[in-house]
KOLGU-474327 format. One line per 5 residues: number of its first residue (from 1); their letters; for each residue x, y, z of N, C-alpha, C. Coordinates in pm, whole numbers. Each point is the difference from the previous one (the first is absolute). Example, Ala and Ser with C-alpha at 12.3 -4.5 7.8 and 13.67 -1.06 7.14 Angstrom:
2
1	as	1319,-569,780,-89,119,0,90,120,0; -35,105,-72,82,119,6,-77,109,73 .
This chain:
443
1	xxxxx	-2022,64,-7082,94,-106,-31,137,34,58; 56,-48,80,151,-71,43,103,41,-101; 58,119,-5,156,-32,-61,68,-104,4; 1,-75,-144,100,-114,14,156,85,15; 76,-154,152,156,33,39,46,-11,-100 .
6	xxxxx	144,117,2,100,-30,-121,61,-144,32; 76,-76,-73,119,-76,67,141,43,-73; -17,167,-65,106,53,-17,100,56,123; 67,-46,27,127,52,120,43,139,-35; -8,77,98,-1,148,-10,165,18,-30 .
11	xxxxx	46,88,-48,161,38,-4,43,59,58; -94,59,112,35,77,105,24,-57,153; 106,-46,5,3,-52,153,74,117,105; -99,12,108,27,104,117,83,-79,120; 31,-106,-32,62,-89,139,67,-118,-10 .
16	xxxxx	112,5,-35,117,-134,-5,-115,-116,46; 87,-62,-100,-94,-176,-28,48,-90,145; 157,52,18,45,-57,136,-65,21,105; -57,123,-4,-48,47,134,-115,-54,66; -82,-11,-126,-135,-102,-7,-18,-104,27 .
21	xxxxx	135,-104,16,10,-156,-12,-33,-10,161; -87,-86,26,23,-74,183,68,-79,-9; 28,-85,141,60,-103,31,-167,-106,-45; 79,-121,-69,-84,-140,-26,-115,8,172; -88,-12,-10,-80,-57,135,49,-179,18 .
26	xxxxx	20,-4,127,65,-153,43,-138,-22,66; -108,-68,-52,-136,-72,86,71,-57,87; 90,-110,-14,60,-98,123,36,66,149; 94,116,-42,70,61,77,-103,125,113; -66,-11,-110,-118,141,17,-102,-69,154 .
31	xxxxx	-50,-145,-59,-61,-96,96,65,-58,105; 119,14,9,70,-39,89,41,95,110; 5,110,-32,-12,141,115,-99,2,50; -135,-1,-78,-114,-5,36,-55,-103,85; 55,-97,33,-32,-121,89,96,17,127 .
36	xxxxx	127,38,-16,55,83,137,-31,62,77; -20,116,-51,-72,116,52,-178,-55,52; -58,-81,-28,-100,-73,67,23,-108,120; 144,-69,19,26,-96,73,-7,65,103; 67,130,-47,97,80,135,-116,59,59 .
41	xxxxx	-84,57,-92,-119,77,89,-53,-94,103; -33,-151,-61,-82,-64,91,95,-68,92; 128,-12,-15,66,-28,124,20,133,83; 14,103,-35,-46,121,135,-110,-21,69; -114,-55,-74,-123,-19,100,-17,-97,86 .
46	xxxxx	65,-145,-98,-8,-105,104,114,55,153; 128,51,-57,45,73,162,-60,60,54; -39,108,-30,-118,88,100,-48,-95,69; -116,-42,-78,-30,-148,77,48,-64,110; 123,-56,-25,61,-103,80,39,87,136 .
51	xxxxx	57,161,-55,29,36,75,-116,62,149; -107,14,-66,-104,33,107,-58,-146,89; -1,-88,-62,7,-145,68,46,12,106; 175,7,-37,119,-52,88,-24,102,145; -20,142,-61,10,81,131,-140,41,82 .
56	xxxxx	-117,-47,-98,-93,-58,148,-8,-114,57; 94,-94,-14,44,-90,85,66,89,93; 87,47,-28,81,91,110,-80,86,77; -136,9,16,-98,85,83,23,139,-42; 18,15,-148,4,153,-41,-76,7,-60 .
61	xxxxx	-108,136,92,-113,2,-95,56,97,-152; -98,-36,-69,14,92,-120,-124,50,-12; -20,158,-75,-63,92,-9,-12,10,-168; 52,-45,-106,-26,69,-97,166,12,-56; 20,-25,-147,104,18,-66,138,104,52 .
66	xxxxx	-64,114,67,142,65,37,34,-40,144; -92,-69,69,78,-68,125,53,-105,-2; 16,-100,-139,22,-126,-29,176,20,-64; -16,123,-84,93,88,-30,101,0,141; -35,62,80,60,45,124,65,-138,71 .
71	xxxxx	-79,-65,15,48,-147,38,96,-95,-72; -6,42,-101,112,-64,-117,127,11,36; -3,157,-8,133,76,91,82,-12,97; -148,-63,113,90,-17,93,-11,-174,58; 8,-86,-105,61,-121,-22,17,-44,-119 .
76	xxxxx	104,44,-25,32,-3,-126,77,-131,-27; 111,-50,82,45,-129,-20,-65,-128,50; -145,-24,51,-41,-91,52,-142,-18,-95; -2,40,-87,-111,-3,-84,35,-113,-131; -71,-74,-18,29,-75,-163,-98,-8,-68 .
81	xxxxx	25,-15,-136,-114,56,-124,-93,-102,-20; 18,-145,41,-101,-82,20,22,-94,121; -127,-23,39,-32,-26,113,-73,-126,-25; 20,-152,100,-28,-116,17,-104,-47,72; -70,-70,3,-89,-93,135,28,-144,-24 .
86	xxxxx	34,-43,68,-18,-167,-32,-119,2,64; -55,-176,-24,-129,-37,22,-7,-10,126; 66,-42,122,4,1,132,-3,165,106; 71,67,-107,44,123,75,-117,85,7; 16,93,127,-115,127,30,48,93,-45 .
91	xxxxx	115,37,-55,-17,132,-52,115,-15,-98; 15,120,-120,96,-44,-137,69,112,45; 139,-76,12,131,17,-22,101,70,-153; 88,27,60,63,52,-121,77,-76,-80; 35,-66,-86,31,-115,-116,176,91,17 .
96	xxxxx	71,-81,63,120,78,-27,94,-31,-79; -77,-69,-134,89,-14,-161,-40,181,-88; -101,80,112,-20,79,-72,-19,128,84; 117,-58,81,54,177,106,11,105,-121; -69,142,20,61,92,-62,156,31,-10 .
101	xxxxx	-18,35,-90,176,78,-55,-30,92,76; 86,48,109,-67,136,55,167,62,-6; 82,41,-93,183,10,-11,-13,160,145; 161,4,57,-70,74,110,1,157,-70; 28,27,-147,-24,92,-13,-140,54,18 .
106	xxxxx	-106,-83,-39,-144,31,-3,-46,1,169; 66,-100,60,-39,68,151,55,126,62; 107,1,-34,66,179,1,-77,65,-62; -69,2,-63,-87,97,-93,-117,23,127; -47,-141,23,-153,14,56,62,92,189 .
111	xxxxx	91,-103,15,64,132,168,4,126,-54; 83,25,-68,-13,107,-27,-80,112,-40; -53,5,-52,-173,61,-23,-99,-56,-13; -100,-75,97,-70,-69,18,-166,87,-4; -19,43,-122,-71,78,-75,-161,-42,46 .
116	xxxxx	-3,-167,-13,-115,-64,1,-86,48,207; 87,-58,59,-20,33,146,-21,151,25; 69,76,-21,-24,159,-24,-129,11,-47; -11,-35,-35,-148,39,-60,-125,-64,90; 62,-100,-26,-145,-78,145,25,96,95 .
121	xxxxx	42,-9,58,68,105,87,-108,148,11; 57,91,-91,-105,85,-3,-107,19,-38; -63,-100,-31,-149,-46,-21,-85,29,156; 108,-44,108,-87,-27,132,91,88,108; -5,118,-58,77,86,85,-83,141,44 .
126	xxxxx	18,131,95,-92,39,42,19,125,-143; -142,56,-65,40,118,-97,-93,102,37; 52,95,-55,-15,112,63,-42,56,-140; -143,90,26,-43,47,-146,34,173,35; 49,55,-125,49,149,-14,-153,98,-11 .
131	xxxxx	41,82,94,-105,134,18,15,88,-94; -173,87,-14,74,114,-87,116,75,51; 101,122,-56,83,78,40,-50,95,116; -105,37,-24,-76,36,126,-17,-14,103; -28,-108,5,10,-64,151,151,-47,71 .
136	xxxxx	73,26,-122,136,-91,61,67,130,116; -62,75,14,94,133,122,-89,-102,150; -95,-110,22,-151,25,102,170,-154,92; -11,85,85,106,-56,135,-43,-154,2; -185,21,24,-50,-169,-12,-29,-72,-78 .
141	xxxxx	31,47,-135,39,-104,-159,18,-159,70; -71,-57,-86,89,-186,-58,92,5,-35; 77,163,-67,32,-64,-160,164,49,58; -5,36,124,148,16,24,90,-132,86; 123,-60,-72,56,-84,66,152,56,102 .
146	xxxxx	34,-90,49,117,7,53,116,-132,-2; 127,42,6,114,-54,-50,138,16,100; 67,-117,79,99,66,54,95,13,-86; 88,76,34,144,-4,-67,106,52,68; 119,-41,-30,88,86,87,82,107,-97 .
151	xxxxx	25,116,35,72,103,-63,170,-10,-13; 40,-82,97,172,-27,11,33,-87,-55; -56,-93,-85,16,-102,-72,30,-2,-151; 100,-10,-6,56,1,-128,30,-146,-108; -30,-57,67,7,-176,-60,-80,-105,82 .
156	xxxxx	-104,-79,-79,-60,-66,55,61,-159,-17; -86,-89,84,67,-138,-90,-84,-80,-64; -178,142,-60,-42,-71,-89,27,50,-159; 91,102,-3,78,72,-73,-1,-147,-137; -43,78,-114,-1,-58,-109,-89,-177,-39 .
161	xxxxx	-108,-15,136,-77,-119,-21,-75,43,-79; -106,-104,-81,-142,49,-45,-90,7,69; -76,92,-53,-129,76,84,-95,-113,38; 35,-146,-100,-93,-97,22,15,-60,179; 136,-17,-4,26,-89,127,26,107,121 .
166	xxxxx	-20,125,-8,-22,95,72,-115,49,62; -98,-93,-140,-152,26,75,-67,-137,92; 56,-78,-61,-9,-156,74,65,9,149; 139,67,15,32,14,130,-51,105,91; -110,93,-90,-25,121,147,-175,-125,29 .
171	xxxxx	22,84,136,-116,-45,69,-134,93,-29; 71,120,-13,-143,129,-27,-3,0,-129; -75,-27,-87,2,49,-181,-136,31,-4; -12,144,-69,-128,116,-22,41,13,-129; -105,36,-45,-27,-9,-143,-65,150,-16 .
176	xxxxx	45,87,-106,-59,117,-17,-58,2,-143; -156,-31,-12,-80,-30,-101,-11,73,-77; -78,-22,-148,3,87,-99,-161,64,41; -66,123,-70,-128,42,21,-83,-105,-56; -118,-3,89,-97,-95,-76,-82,38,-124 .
181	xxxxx	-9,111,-17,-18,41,-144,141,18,-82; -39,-64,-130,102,-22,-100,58,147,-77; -120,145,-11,36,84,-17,-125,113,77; 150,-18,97,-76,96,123,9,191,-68; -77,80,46,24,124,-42,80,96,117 .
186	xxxxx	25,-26,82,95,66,105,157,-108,26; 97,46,40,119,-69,53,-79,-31,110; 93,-143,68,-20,-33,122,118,-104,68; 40,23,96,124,-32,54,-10,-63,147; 147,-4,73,64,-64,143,92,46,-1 .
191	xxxxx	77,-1,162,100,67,19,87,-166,112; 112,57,2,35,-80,99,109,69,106; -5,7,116,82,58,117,82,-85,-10; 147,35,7,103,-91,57,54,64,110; 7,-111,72,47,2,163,123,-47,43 .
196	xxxxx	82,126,58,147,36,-9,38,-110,124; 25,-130,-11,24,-76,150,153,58,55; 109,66,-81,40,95,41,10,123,88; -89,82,-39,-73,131,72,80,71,-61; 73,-11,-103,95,108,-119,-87,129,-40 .
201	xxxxx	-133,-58,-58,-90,91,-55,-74,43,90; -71,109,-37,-150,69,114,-119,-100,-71; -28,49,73,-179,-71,10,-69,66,-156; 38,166,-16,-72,77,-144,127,4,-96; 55,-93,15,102,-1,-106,-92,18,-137 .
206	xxxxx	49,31,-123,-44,46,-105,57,-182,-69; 118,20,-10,49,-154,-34,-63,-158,49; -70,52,134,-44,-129,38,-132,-76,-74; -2,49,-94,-153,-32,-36,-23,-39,-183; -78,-88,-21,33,-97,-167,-133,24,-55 .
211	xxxxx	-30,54,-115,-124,39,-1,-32,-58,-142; -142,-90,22,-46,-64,-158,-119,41,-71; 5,61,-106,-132,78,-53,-56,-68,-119; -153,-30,-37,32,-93,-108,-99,104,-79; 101,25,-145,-97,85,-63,-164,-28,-31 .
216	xxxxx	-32,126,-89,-149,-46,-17,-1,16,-182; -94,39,-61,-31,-29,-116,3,133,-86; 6,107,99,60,151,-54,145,29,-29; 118,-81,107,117,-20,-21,48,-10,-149; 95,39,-33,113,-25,-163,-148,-20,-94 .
221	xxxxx	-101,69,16,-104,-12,-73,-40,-112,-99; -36,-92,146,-20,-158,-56,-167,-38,-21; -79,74,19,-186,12,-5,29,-126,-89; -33,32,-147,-16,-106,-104,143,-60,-61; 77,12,60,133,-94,-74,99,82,-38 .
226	xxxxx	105,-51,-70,70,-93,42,3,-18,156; 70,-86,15,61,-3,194,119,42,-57; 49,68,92,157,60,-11,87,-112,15; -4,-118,86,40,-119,62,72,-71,-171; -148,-25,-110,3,-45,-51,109,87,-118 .
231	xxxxx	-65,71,15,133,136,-148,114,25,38; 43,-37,137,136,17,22,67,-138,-1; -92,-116,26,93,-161,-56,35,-8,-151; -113,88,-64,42,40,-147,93,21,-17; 61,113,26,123,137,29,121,-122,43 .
236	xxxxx	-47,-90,95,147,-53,85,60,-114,-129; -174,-69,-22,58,-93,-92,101,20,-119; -39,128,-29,87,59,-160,145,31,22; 41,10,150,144,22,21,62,-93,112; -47,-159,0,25,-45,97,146,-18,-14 .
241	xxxxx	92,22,-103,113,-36,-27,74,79,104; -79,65,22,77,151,116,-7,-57,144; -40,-109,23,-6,-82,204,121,-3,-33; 61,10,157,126,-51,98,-45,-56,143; 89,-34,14,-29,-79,153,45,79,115 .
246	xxxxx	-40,13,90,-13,77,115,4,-96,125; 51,82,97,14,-104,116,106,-86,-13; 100,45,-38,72,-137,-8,74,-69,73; -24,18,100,5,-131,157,-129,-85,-36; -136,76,-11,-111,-115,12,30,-77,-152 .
251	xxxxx	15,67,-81,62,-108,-125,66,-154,-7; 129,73,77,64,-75,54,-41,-152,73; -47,67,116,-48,-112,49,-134,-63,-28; -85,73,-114,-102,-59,-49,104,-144,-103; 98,22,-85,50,-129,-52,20,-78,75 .
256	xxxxx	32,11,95,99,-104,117,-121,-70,43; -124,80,58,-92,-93,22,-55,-56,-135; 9,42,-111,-100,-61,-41,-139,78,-32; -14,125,13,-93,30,-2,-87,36,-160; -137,-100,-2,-31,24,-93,-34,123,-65 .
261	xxxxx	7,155,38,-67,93,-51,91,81,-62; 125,2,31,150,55,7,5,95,-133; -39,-66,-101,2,59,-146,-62,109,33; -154,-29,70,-97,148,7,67,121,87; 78,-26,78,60,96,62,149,129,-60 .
266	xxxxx	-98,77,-106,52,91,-99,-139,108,-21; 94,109,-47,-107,169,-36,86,69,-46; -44,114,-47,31,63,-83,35,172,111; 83,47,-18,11,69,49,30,166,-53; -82,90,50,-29,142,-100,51,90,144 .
271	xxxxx	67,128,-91,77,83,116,110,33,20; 81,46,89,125,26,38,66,-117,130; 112,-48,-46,53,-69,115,161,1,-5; 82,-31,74,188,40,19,-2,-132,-2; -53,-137,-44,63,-114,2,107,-6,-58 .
276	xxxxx	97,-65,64,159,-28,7,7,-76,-188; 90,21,-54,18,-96,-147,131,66,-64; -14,-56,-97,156,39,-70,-46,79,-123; -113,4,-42,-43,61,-128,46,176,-6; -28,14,-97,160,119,-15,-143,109,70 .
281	xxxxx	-132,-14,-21,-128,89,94,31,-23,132; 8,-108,60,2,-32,191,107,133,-1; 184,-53,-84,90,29,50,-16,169,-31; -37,35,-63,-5,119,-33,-74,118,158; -138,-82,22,-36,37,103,8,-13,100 .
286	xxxxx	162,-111,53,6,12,114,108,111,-11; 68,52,-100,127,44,31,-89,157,43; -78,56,-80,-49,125,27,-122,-19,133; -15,-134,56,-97,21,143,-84,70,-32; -91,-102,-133,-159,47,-57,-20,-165,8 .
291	xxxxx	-131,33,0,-84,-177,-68,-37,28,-149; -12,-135,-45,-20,30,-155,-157,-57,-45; -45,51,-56,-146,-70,-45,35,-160,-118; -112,-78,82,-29,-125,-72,-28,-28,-101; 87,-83,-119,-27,21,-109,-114,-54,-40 .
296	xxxxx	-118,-52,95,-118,-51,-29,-47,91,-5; -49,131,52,-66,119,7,-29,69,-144; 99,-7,-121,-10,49,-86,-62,-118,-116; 39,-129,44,-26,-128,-117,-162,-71,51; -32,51,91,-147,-43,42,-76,122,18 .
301	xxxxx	-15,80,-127,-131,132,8,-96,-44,49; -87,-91,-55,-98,-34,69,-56,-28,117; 90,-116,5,24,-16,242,27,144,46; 87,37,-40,20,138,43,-101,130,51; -97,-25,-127,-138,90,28,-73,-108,104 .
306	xxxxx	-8,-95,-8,-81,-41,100,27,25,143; 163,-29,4,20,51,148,43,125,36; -38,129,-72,-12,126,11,-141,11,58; -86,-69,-75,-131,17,84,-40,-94,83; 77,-68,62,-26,-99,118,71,72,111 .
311	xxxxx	150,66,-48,44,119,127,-68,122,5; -64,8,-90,-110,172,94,-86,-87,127; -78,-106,-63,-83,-30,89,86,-39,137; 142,-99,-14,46,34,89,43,73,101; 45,87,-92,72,126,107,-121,69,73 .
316	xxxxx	-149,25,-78,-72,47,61,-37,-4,138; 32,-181,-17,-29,-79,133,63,26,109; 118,-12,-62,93,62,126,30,125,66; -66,67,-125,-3,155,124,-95,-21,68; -119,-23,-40,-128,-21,79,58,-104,157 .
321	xxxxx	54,-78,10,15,-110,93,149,57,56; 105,-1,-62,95,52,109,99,100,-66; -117,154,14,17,148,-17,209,5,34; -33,-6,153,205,46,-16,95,-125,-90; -46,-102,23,103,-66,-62,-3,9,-182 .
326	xxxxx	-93,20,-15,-24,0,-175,105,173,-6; -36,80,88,82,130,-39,163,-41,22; 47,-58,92,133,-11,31,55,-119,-130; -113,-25,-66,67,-127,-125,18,99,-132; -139,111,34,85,97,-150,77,82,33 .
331	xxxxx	74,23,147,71,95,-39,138,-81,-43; 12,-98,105,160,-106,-25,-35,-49,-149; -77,-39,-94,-11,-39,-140,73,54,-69; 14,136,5,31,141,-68,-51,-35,-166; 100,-10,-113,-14,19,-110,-32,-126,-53 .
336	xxxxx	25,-119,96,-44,-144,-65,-113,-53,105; -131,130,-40,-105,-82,30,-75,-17,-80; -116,-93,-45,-16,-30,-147,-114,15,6; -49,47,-118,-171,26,21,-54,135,84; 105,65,31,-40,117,34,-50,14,251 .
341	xxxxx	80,-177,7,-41,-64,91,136,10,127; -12,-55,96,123,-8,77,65,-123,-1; -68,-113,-85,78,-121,-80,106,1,-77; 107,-82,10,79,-17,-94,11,-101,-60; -80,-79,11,-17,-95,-88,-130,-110,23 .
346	xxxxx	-2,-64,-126,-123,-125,30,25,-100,-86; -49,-95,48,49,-129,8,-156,-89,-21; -7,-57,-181,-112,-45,-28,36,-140,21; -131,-78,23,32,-151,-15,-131,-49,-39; 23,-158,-49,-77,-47,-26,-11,-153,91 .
351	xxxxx	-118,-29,48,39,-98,111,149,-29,55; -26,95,126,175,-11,-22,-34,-61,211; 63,-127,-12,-30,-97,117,127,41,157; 38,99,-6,126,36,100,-66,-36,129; 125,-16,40,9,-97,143,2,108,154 .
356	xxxxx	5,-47,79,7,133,100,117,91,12; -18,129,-5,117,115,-27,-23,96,62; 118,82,70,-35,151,22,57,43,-180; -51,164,47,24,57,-140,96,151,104; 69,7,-88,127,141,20,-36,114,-27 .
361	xxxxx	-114,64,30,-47,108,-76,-32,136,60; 3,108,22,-45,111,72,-156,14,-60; -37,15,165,-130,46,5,-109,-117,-4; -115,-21,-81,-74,-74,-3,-28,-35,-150; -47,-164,-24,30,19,-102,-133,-13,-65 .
366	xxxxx	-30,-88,-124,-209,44,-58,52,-113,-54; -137,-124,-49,0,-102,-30,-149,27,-100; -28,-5,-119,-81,51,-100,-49,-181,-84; -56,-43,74,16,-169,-47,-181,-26,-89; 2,-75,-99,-111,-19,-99,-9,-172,-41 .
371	xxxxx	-145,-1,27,12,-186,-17,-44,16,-125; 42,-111,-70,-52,-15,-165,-25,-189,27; -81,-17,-145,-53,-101,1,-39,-103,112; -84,30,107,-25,-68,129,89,-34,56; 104,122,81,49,-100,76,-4,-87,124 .
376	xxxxx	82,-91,-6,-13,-99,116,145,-10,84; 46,50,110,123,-16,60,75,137,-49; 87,54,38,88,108,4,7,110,66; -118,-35,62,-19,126,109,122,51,99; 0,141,41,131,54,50,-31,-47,170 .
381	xxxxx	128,-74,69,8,16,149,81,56,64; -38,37,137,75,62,71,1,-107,140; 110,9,50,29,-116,113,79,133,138; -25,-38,95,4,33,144,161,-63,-4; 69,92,101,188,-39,68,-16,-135,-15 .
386	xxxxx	-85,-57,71,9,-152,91,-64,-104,-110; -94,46,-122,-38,-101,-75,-85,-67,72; -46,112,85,-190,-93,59,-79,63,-39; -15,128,-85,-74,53,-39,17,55,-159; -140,-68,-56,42,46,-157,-166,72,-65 .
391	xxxxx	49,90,-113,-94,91,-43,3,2,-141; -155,-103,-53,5,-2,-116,-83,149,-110; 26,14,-79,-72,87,-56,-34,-56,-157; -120,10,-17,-59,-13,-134,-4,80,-103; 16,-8,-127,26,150,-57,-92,-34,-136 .
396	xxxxx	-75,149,-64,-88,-13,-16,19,34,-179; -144,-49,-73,46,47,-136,28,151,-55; -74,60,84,-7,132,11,155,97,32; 17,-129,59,113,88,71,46,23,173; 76,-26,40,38,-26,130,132,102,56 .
401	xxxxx	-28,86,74,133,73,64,60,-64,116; 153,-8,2,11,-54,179,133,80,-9; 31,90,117,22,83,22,91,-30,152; 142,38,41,7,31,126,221,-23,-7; 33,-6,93,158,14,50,37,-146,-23 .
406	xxxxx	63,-11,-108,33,-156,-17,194,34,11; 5,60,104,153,-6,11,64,-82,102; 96,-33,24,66,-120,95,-69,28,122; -55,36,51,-70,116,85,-196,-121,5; 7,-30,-133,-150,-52,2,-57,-83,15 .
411	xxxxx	-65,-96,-37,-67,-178,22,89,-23,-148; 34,-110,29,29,-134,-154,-142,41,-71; 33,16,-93,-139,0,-138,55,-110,-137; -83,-45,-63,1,-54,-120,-141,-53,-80; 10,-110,-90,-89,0,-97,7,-133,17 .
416	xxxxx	-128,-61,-49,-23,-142,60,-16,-73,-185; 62,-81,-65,35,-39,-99,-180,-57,-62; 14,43,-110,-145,57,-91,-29,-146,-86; -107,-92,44,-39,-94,-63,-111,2,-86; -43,124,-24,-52,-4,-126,-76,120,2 .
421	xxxxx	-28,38,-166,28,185,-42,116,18,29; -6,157,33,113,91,8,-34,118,75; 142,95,-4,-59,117,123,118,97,-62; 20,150,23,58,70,-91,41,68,182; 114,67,28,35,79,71,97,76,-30 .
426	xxxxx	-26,147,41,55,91,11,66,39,142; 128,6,-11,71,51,149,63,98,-42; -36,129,49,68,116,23,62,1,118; 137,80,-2,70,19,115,87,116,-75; 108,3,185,56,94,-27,140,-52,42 .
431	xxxxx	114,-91,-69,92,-74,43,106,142,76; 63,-92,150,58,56,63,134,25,-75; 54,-124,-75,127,-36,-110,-2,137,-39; -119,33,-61,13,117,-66,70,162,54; -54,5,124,50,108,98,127,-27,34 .
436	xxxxx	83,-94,22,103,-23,31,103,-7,-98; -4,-10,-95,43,-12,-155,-7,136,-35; -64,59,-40,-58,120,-83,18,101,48; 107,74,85,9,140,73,-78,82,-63; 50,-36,-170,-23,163,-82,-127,14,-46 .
441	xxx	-106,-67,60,-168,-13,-69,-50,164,-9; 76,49,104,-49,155,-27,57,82,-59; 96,-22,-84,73,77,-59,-102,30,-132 .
């Protein structure tokens, strides 16, 4: 038998009566969102719609949702959300009581990083699948590319575009694929020659050469889980209060255009650096010509361990790949190298969309990049002097190294803006600021 309920009221209350109260439910109000949010869905479709109509009239074929995507982009003001036939006419027209709102901020958005085309784009481009490490020394590899560049060039005039409309304007775009097994048991990689149209460099330059390794399943001891990718978005998420913005020319002119990603372009930064400020730490260390450590380094333990063990694997890399220059980075480091490394600092991000840049840095620098939740778009490029030649790289869950001289000296590199998942990177370097600033590192 069933304990009969008391309907005695206990005298013990654990939780304010206020706290308990909701807001009244409004059915009216409640049904009335709910019928919005349905109009709107099915007026996105009837556009889609209208819009694939209108532009195979225009003899554009379409392939499938992300080339329809792509085409959107690039007619963006000649498109309207419903489309006409009268009874006489051969083909339906656009009803122009119902031209899109297209305000030109949203077309500044779409020039400006034209995300959708990028992508069609490298769908039908030539790729190149990564060898084991083994084979990557064999002269007659696939897996090695080439890149011009010039060495005397200190400013380009694709200086601060996106990687999107950088890949739309080269004529050569290679794609450097992920392994076709999902968890391969060996590393396997590509290299790429850059070609001095200069003649600055030798032919065995140590600097001339960009090297991409994509871990395997023995790496940061990922066999059965976690992914490191995934435990360090953990780590970032818990201190995102700690991003700043970086680049701030591409900032800059990311508002001016318009650019939709602008917010994402922020990280967190762990290490030693002499950035200029008024805080009584900058001023302190410029007067004694030391750098001072980042006060993120101590308020993000966690990130912290993660990228202690993302720079062994780094640094490893780099002795292995370029022996003198990794030595000439620990000896100039002196006392602010971190991790026991010839780095002085690293620089975490989280989809972080930067535009084309040299970087200021001695030596070569390591790129430690992790896809989380499928990603789609963000992959790192590298672009040729002239912007006829561009080099995509795919980066893997496992884990992805890219490696090589990203100093004024190198190709434009950046990150192609991340439409869905995410991607975690680690950049170690060794800022030049720092050597020039810091006499007393060896004291």
């Amino acid at each position: 038998m069933r304990p009969k309920k008391s309907r005695k009221k206990s005298s013990i209350q654990t939780h304010s009566a206020d706290a308990c109260e909701h807001a009244p439910f409004d059915r009216k109000e409640h049904l009335k969102r709910a019928m919005q949010k349905k109009q709107e869905k099915a007026g996105k479709k009837r556009g889609a719609v209208a819009y694939a109509i209108q532009l195979k009239q225009k003899d554009v074929q379409l392939h499938g949702p992300r080339h329809l995507k792509a085409a959107m982009e690039q007619h963006p003001g000649t498109l309207s959300s419903v489309v006409t036939k009268a009874p006489d006419a051969d083909k339906w027209e656009a009803d122009p009581r119902f031209m899109p709102k297209a305000p030109a901020k949203v077309r500044k958005q779409v020039q400006r990083r034209p995300m959708g085309q990028a992508q069609w784009t490298l769908e039908n481009v030539t790729c190149v699948q990564p060898v084991p490490l083994s084979q990557m020394a064999d002269p007659t590899s696939s897996n090695k590319l080439q890149m011009h560049m010039d060495a005397t060039e200190h400013f380009s005039d694709f200086y601060q575009e996106t990687m999107e409309n950088l890949v739309l304007r080269a004529e050569n775009v290679c794609t450097i694929a992920l392994p076709r097994k999902p968890m391969p048991s060996v590393r396997s990689g590509a290299c790429v020659k850059l070609l001095d149209v200069s003649h600055t460099w030798g032919v065995d330059d140590e600097q001339s050469m960009i090297y991409i390794e994509h871990l395997c399943a023995a790496d940061l001891d990922q066999h059965d889980g976690p992914w490191f990718g995934d435990s360090t978005a953990i780590a970032y998420d818990q201190v995102r209060h700690l991003e700043n913005s970086f680049h701030q020319r591409g900032v800059k002119k990311a508002k001016v255009t318009c650019d939709p990603l602008v917010d994402d372009a922020v990280a967190i930064e762990l290490g030693f650096s002499v950035m200029a400020g008024g805080s009584k730490l900058q001023m302190t260390a410029w007067r004694k010509g030391e750098a001072f450590e980042l006060r993120a380094t101590a308020k993000a333990p966690e990130l912290n361990a993660h990228a202690e063990k993302a720079a062994k694997l780094a640094w490893e890399h780099l002795l292995r790949r370029f022996p003198r220059i990794a030595e000439k980075m620990q000896a100039e480091a002196g006392k602010y190298g971190i991790y026991g490394t010839g780095f002085s600092k690293v620089t975490v991000a989280y989809d972080n969309p930067t535009n084309a840049h040299y970087d200021d840095n001695l030596g070569a620098d390591v790129l430690v990049v992790f896809n989380i939740r499928n990603l789609r778009g963000g992959h790192h490029v590298m672009t040729s002097h002239d912007g006829k030649e561009a080099i995509v790289v795919e980066s893997s869950k496992l884990g992805t190294i890219i490696s090589g001289n990203h100093q004024h000296v190198h190709v434009l590199h950046g990150n192609l803006g991340t439409t869905s998942g995410g991607r975690i990177i680690f950049s170690f370097y060794l800022a030049q600021a720092l050597l020039n600033r810091a006499p007393n590192r060896f004291v």
